[in-house]
Structures are given as C-alpha cells and as structure tokens.
C-alpha positions as a LaTeX table, in Angstrom:
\begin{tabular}{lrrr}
\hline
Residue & $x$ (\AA) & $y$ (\AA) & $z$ (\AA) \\
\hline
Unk1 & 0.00 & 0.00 & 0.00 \\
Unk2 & 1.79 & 3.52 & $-1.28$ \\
Unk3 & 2.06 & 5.84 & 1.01 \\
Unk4 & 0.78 & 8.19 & $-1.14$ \\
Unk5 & $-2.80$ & 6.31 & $-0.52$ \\
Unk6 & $-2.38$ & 5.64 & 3.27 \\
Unk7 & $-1.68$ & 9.47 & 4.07 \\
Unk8 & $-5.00$ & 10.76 & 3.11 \\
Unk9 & $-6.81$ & 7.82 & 4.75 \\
Unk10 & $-4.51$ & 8.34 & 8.05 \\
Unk11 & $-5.34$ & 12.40 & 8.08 \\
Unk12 & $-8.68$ & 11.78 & 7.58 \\
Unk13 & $-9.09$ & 9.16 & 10.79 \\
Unk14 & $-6.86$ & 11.52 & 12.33 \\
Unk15 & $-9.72$ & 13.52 & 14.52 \\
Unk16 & $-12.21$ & 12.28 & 16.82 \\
Unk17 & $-14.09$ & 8.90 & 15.62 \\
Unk18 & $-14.31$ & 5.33 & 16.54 \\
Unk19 & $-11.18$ & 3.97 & 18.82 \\
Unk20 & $-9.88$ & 0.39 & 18.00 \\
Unk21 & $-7.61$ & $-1.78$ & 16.08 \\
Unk22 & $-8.06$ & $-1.26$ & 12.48 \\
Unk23 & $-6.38$ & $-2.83$ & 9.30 \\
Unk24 & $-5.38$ & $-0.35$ & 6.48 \\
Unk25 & $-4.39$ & $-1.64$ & 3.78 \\
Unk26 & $-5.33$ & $-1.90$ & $-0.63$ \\
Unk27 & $-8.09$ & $-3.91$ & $-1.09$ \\
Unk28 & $-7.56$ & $-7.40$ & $-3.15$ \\
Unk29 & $-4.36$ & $-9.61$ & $-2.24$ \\
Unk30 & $-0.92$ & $-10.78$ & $-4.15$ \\
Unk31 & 2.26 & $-11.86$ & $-3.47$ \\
Unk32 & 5.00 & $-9.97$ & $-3.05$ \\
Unk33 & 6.66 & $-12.16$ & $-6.28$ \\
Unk34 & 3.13 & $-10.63$ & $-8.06$ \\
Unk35 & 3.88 & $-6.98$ & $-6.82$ \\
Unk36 & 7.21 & $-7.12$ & $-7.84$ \\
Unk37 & 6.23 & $-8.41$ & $-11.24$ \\
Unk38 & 3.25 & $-6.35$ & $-12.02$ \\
Unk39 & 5.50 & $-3.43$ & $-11.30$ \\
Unk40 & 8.41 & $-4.48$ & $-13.73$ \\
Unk41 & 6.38 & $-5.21$ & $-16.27$ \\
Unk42 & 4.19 & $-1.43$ & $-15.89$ \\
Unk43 & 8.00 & 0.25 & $-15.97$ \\
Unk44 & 9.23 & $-2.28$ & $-18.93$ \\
Unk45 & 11.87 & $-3.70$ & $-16.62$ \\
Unk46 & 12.72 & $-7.34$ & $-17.84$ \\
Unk47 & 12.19 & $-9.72$ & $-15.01$ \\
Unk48 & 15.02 & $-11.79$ & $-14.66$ \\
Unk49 & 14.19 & $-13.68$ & $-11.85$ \\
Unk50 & 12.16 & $-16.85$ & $-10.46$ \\
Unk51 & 9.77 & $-17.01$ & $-7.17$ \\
Unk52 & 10.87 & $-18.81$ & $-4.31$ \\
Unk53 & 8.67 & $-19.67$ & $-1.39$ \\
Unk54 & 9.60 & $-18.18$ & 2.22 \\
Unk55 & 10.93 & $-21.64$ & 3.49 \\
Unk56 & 13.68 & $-21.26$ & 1.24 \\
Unk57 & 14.21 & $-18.25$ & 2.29 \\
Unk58 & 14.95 & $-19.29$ & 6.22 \\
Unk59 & 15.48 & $-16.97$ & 8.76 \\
Unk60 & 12.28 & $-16.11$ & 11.41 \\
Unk61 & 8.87 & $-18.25$ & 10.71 \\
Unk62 & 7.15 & $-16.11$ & 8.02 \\
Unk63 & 3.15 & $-17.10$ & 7.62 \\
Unk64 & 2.19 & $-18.25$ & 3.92 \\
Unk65 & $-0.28$ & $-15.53$ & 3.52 \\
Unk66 & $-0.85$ & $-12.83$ & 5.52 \\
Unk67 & $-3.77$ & $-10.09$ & 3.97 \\
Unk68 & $-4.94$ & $-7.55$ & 6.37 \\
Unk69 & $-8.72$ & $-7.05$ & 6.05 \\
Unk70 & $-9.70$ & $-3.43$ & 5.80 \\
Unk71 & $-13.55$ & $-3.74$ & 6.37 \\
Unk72 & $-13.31$ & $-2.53$ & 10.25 \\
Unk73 & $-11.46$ & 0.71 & 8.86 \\
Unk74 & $-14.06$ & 0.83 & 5.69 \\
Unk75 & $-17.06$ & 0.96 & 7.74 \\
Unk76 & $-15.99$ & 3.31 & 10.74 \\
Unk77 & $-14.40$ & 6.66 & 8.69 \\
Unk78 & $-16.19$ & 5.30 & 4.99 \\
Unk79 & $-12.80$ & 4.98 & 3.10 \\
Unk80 & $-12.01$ & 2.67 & 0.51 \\
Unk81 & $-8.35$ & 2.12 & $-0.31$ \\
Unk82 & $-8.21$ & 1.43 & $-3.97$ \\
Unk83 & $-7.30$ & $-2.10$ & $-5.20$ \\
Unk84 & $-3.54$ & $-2.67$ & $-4.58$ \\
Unk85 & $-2.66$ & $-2.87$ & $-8.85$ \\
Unk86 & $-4.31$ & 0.59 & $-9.14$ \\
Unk87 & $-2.72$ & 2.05 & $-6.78$ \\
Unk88 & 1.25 & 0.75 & $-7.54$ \\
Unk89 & $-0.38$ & 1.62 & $-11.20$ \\
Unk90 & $-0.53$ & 5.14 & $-10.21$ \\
Unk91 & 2.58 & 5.39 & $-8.14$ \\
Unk92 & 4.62 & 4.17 & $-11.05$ \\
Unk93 & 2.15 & 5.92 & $-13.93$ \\
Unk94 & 5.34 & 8.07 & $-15.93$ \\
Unk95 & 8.20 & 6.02 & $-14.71$ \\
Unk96 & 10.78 & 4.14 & $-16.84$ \\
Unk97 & 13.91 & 2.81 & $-15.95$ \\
Unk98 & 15.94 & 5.59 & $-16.70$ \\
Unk99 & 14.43 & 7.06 & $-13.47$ \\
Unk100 & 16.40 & 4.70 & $-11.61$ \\
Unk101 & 20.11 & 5.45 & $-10.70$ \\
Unk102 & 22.75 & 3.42 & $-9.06$ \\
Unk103 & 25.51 & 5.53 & $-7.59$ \\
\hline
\end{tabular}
C-alpha cells in the first residue's frame, strides 16, 4: 500500500471517531513475487528472476499468507483504499527505468 494512498486515509481518521484496532491496507491480495512483477512489467523492466517460497528463504517463521482485512477501517471513517494494482499503477504511472540510478 503507497504511502501516497495511506496518508489521506490516516489524516482523515486523524480527529475524533471510533477507537480500535483497524487494518489499512489496498483492497484485493498478491504476493510480493506478483507486486514485484506487475510493477516491472508497468516500468518495462525485464524480469530476470524466479519465485521462491519463504521456506527457502529461512530466517524467522514467516506465515504463507498474511492479507490484512480493511472492512473494520471501511465501515468506521467510509474509506475505501483502492485495489492494490491501481494504486502501484498510479505510483509508477510516468516512470521508466531511466528514473532509476545506481551511484
């Protein structure tokens, strides 16, 4: 979720309203392999690369999916975060790879 979608959503809760624990997040669900490649391929970056699953990875106990569920949020302050492919769509709408530097 771009920050550029959260802030608006976060300054609008911001005031008085309902108190709680509540999920923010794009609504639908990927991977982060399918973010990655959904971005590369709206930039035109070749993607050179294959998925692996986060057992191979190892390190700390990751679960298999983990989508946060925005409904709570949705309901209290009536806010809809877009679906997460529009909104990477938007963040990277104008970009190529030239925007990119390694120094």
């Amino acid at each position: 979720t771009p920050a550029s979608v959260l802030a608006p959503a976060l300054m609008a809760c911001a005031g008085p309203g309902p108190v709680g624990l509540f999920h923010l997040a794009c609504r639908g669900e990927t991977s982060a392999w399918n973010w990655i490649a959904h971005a590369a391929n709206r930039v035109g970056i070749p993607l050179n690369a294959r998925p692996v699953t986060r057992a191979q990875l190892g390190g700390a106990w990751r679960p298999s999916r983990s989508c946060l569920d925005s409904t709570k949020f949705g309901n209290a302050w009536g806010i809809q975060l877009p679906e997460w492919d529009v909104a990477l769509d938007d963040v990277l709408a104008g970009w190529t790879p030239s925007d990119w530097s390694v120094a």
